[in-house]
C-alpha positions as CSV (number, residue, x, y, z in Angstrom):
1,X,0.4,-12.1,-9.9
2,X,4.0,-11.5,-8.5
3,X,5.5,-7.8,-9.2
4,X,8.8,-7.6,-9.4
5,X,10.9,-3.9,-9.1
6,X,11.5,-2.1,-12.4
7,X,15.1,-0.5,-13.4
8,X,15.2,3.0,-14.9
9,X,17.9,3.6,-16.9
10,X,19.3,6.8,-19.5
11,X,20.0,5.8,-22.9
12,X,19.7,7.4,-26.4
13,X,18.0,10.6,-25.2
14,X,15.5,8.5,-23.8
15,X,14.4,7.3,-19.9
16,X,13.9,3.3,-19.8
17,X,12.3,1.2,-17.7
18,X,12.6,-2.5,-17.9
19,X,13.2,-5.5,-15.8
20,X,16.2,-6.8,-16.6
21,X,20.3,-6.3,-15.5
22,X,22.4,-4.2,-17.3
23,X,24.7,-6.4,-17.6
24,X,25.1,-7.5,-21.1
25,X,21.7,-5.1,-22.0
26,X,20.6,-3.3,-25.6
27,X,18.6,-0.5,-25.4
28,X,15.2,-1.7,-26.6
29,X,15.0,1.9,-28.0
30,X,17.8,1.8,-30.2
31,X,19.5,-1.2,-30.4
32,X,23.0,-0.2,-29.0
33,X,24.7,-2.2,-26.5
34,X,24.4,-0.2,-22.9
35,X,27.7,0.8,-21.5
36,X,26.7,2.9,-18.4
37,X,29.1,5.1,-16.2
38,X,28.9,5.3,-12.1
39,X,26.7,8.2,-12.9
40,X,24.5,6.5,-15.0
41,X,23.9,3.4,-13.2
42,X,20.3,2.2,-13.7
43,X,17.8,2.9,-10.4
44,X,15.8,0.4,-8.8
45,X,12.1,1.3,-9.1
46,X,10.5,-0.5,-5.9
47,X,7.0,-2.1,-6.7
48,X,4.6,-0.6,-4.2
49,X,3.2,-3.4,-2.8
50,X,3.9,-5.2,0.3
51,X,2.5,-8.6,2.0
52,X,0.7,-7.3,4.4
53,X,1.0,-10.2,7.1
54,X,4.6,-9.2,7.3
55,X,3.8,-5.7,8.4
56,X,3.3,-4.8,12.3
57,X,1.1,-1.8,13.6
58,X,0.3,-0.3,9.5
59,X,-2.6,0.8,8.0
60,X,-3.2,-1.4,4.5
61,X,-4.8,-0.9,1.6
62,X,-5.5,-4.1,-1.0
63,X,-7.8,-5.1,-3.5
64,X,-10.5,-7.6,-3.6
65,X,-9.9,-8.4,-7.6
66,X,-5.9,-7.7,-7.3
67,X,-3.8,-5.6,-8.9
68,X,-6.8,-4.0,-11.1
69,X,-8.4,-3.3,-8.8
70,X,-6.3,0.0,-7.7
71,X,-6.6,1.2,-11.0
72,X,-8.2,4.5,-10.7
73,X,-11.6,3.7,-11.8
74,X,-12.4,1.2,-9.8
75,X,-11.2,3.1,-6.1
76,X,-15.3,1.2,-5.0
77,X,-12.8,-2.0,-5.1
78,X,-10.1,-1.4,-2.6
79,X,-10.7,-2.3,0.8
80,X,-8.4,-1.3,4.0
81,X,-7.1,-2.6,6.9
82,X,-4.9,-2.6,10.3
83,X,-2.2,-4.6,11.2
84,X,-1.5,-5.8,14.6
85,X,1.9,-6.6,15.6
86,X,1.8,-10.0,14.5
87,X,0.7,-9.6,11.1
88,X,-2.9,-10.4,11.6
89,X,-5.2,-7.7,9.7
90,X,-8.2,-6.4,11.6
91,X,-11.0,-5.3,9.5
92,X,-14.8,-4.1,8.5
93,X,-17.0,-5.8,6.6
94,X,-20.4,-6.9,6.2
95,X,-19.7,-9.6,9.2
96,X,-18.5,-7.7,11.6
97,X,-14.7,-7.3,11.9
98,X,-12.5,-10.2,10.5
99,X,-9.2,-10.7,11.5
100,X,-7.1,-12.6,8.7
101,X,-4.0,-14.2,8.6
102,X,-4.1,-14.3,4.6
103,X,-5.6,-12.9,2.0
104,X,-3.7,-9.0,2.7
105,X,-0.7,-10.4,0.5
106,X,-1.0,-7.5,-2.1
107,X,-1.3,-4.2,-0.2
108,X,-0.4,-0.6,-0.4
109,X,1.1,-0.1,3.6
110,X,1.1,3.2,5.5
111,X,3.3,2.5,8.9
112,X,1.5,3.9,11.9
113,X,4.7,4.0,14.5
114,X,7.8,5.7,14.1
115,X,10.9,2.7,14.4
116,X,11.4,4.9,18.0
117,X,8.3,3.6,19.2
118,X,8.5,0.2,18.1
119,X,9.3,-1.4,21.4
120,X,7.7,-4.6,22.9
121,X,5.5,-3.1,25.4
122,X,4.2,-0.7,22.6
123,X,3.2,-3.4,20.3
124,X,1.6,-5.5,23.5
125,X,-0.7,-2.4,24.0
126,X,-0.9,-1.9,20.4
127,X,-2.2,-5.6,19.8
128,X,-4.5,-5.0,23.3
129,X,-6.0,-1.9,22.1
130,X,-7.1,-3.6,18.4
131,X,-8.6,-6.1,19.8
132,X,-10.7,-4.7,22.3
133,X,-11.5,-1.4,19.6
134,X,-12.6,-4.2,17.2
135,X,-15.0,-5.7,19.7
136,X,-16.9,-2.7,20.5
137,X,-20.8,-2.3,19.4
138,X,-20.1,0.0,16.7
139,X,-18.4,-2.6,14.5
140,X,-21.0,-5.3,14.3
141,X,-22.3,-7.1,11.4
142,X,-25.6,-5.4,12.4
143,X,-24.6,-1.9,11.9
144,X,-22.4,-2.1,8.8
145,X,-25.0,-0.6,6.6
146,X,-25.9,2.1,9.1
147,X,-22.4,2.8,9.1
148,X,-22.0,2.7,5.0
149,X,-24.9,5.2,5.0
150,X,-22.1,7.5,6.7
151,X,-19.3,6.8,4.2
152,X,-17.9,4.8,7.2
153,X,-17.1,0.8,7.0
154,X,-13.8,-0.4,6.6
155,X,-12.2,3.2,6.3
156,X,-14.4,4.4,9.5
157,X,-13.2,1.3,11.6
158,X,-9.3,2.0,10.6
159,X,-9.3,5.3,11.0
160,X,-11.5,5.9,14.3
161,X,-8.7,3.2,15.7
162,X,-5.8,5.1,14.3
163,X,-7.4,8.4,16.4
164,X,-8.4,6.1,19.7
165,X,-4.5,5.4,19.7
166,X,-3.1,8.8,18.9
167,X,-5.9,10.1,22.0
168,X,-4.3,9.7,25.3
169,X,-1.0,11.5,23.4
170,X,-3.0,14.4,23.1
171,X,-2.7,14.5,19.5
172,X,-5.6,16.2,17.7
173,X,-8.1,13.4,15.9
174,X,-7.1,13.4,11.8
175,X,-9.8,13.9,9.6
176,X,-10.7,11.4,7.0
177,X,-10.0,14.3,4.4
178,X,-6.7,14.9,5.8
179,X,-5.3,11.3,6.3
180,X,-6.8,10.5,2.6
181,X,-4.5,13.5,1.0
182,X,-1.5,13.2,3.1
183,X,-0.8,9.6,3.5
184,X,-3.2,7.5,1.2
185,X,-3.5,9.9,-2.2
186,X,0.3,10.1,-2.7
187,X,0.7,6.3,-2.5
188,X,-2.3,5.3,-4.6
189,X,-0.6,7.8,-7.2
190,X,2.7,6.2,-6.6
191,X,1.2,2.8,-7.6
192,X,-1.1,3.7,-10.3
193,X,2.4,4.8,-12.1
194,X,4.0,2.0,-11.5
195,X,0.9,0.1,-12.5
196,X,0.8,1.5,-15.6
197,X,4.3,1.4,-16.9
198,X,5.0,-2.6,-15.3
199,X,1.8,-3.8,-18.0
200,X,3.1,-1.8,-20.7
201,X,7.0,-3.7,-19.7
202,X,5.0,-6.7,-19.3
203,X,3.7,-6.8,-23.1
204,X,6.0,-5.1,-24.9
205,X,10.0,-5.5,-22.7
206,X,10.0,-2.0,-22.4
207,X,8.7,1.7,-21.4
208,X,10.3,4.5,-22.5
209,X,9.6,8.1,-22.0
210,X,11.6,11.6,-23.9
211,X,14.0,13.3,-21.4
């Protein structure tokens, strides 16, 4: 399924959200033909998710059962990632890490470097780093339920990688707890929204919400 951005727009005492122009546009709430000022002009909603084989160097969050499956009760579903400079997604499973050139096209993304860092000697050591992290004994196919019995697997392997990087900076390792609340939480929430008003535009044209 293909998400497209939603526009939010003012009208009739009401916020709208809907997927359409202005140009030309009723209010689905009233009826009324939309005539909207500089100040009124509609705002782009971004949908959350990227394609994650054309991010470089992010941590990535998808689905195995798409777009339901980061609906809040069903969290067990989602399944994360990292991104090396080329797009290819390094991760955990039950055969060892995979690295995948498809499959990551529906993902939540949390970039790693700052656009400072971004140079072409960083991602070299960035790519050099993944590849020899992911090949260490601790990721085998063997030990993935040892590690699952730790609340570690695909989350464990990103992470620990994301700490192994930040190391020789001196930066202090981030906790799971920590990392989880600051970068993954407030994007899960951000998308869960979203989520949940695009169906309800989806079925019925329209959300609308009391100012």
């Amino acid at each position: 399924m293909e998400f497209r951005d939603l526009l939010r727009f003012r009208h009739c005492g009401r916020t709208v959200y809907t997927l359409h122009g202005p140009a030309g546009l009723r209010c689905p709430v009233c009826g009324l033909a939309v005539r909207l000022g500089l100040m009124e002009a509609p705002i782009r909603i971004q949908t959350p998710f990227r394609d994650g084989h054309r991010t470089t160097c992010c941590f990535l969050i998808t689905s195995r059962h798409g777009a339901a499956g980061f609906s809040e009760e069903n969290e067990s579903e989602l399944h994360v990632g990292v991104s090396n400079s080329e797009g290819v997604v390094f991760s955990y499973t039950e055969s060892g890490v995979q690295r995948q050139q498809q499959g990551w096209e529906l993902s939540i993304v949390v970039p790693l470097v700052a656009p400072s860092n971004d140079s072409l000697s960083f991602r070299t050591l960035w790519d050099e780093q993944l590849e020899t992290y992911s090949r260490l004994n601790t990721w085998t196919a063997g030990r993935f339920q040892e590690q699952r019995e730790f609340g570690s697997c695909c989350y464990g392997f990103a992470l620990s990688f994301i700490n192994h990087v930040m190391r020789p900076e001196g930066s202090q390792p981030i906790s799971r707890e920590r990392f989880t609340c600051w970068y993954v939480l407030p994007r899960m929430e951000t998308t869960s929204r979203y989520l949940s008003v695009y169906q309800h535009v989806c079925q019925h044209g329209y959300y609308s919400t009391a100012e």
